[in-house]
Each structure stands twice: as structure tokens, then as C-alpha cells.
Backbone as CSV, one residue per row, in Angstrom:
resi,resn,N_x,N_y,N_z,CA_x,CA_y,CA_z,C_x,C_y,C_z
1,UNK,13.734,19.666,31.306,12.520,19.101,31.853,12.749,18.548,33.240
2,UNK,13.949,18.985,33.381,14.431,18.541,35.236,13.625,18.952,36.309
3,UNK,12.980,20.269,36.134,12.257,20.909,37.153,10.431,20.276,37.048
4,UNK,9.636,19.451,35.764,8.584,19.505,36.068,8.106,18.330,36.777
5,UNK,6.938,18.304,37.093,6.281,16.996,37.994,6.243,15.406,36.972
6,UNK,6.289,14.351,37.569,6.424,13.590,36.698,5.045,13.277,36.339
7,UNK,4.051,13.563,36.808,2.454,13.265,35.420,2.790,14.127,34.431
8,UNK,3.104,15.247,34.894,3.385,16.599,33.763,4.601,15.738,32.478
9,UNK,5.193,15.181,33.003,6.516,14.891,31.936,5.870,13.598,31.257
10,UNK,5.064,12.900,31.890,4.811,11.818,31.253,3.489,12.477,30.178
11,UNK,2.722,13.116,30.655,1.818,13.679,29.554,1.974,14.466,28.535
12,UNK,3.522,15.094,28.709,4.084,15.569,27.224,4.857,14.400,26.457
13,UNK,5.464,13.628,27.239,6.222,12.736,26.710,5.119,11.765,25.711
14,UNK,4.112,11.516,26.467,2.902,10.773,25.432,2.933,11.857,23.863
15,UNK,2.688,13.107,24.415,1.877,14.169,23.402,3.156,13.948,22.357
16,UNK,4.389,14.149,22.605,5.770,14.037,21.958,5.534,12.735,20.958
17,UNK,5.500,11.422,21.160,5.219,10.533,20.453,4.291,10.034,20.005
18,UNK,3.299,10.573,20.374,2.337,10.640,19.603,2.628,11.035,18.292
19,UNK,2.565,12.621,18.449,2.724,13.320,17.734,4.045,13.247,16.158
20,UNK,4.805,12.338,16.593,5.971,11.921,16.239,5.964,10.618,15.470
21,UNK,5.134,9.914,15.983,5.089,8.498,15.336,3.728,9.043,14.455
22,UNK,3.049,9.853,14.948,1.979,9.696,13.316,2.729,11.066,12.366
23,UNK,3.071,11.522,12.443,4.002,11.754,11.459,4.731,11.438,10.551
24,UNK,5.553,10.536,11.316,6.280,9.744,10.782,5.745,8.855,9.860
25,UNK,4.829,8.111,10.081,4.386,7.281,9.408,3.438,7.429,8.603
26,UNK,2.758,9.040,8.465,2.632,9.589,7.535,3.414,10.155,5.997
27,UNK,4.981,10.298,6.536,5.790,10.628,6.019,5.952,9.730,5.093
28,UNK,6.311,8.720,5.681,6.827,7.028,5.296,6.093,6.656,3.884
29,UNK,4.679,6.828,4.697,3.916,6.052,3.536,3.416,6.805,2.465
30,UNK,3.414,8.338,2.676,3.086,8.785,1.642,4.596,8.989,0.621
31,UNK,5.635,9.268,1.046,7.077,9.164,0.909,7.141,7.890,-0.467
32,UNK,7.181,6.847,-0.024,7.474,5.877,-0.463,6.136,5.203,-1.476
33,UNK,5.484,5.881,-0.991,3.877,5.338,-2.285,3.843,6.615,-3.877
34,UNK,4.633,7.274,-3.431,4.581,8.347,-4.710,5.831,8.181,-5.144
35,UNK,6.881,8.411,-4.595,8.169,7.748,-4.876,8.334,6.518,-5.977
36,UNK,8.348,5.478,-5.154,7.927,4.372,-6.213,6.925,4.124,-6.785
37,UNK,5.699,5.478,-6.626,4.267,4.893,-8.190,3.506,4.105,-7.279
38,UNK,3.807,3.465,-6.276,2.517,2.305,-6.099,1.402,2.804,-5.137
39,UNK,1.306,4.387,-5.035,0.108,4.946,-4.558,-0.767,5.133,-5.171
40,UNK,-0.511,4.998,-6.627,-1.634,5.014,-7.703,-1.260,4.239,-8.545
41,UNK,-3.005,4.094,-9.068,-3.221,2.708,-9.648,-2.944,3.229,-11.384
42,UNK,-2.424,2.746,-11.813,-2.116,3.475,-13.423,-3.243,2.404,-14.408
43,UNK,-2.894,1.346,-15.164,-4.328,0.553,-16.168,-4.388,-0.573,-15.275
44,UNK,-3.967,-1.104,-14.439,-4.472,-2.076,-13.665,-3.456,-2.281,-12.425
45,UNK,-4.351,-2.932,-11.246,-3.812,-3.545,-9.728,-2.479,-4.264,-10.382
46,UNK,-1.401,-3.359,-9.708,0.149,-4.630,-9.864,0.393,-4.994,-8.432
47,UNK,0.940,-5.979,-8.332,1.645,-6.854,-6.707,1.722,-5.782,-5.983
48,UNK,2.781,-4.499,-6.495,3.416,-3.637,-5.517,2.719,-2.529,-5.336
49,UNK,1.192,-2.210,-6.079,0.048,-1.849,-5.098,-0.482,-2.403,-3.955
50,UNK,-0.485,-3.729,-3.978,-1.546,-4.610,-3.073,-0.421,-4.898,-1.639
51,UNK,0.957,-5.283,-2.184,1.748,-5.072,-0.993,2.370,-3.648,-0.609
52,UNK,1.653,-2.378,-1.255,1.772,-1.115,-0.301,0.649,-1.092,0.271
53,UNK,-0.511,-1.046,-0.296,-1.984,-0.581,0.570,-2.289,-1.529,1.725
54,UNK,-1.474,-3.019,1.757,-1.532,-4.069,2.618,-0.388,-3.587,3.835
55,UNK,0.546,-3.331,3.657,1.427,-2.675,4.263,1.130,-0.887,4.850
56,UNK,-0.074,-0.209,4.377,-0.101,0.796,4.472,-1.517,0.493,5.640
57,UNK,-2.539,-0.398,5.385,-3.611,-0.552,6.342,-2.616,-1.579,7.761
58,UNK,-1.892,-2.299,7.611,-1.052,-2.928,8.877,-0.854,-1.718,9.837
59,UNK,-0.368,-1.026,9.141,0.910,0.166,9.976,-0.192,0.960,10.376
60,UNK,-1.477,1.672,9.861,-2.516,2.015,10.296,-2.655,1.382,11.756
61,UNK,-3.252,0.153,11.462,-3.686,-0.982,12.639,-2.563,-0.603,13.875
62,UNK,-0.908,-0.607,13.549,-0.203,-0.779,14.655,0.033,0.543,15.395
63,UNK,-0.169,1.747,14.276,-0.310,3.116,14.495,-1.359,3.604,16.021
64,UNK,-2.999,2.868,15.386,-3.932,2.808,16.106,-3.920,2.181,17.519
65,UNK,-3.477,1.065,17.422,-2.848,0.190,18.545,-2.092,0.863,19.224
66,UNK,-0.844,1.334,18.913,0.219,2.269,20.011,-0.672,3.311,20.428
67,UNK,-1.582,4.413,19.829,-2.405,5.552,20.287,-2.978,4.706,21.550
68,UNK,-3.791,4.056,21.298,-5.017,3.195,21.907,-3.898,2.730,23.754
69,UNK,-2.570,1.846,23.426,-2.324,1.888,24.525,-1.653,2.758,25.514
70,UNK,-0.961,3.488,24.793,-0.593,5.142,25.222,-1.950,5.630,25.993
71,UNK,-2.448,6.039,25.321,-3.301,7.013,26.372,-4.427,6.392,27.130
72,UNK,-4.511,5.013,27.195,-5.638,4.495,27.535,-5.024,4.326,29.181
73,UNK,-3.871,4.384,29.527,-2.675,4.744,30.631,-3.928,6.004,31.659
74,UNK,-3.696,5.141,32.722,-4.893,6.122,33.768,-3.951,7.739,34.470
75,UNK,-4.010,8.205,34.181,-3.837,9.577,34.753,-3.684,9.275,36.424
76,UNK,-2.910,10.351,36.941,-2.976,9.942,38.798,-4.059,11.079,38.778
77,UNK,-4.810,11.884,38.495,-5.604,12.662,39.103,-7.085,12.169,38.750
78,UNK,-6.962,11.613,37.958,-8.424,10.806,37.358,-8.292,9.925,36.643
């Protein structure tokens, strides 16, 4: 990536982690909510539902947040 312009490198480099962190944290949470059971609710709400889906809407929020300040970053051409 030595040869391209640096808006060019910075606008893949966004697309790169983007792309990378919601993945990931797709991975994560679906990974670890079927894994250990607490993605579904079996005869009633236990703790370690309420602290995954609480833990699963956070990481949403911080997910949303990193998108939001990533690209909200002004472009040099517009």
C-alpha cells in the first residue's frame, strides 16, 4: 500500500475496520451466547441471560459509536 494516495489508504483502512470489528463482534457474541446457552431462554430469565443480552446491547452501543466516529471523519474532497 506504499504506492497509494493517503485519502485512498485512509478510506480502505476505515473500510478494513470496519469491516473487521463488526465481525468480530458478531463472532464474539454469537460465539459465546450459544456456546454457553445464554442466547436462549430455556423455562425462565437466569442472571447469565440478562448479563449476556446487557453485555450484548453495550457492545452494540460501542460498535455503533466507533462506526458513527470513523466515518463521520470529513473526506479532503468533500
Amino acid at each position: 500500500m506504499g504506492g497509494l494516495e493517503p485519502e485512498v489508504k485512509d478510506f480502505l483502512k476505515r473500510i478494513v475496520w470496519s469491516v473487521f470489528l463488526g465481525l468480530l463482534w458478531l463472532m464474539l457474541n454469537t460465539t459465546f451466547g450459544i456456546y454457553f446457552n445464554l442466547l436462549f431462554v430455556e423455562d425462565k430469565i437466569s442472571f447469565g441471560n440478562i448479563i449476556y443480552y446487557l453485555f450484548l446491547l453495550l457492545s452494540l452501543v460501542g460498535l455503533i459509536w466507533f462506526y458513527y466516529k470513523t466515518w463521520s471523519k470529513k473526506f479532503p474532497h468533500g
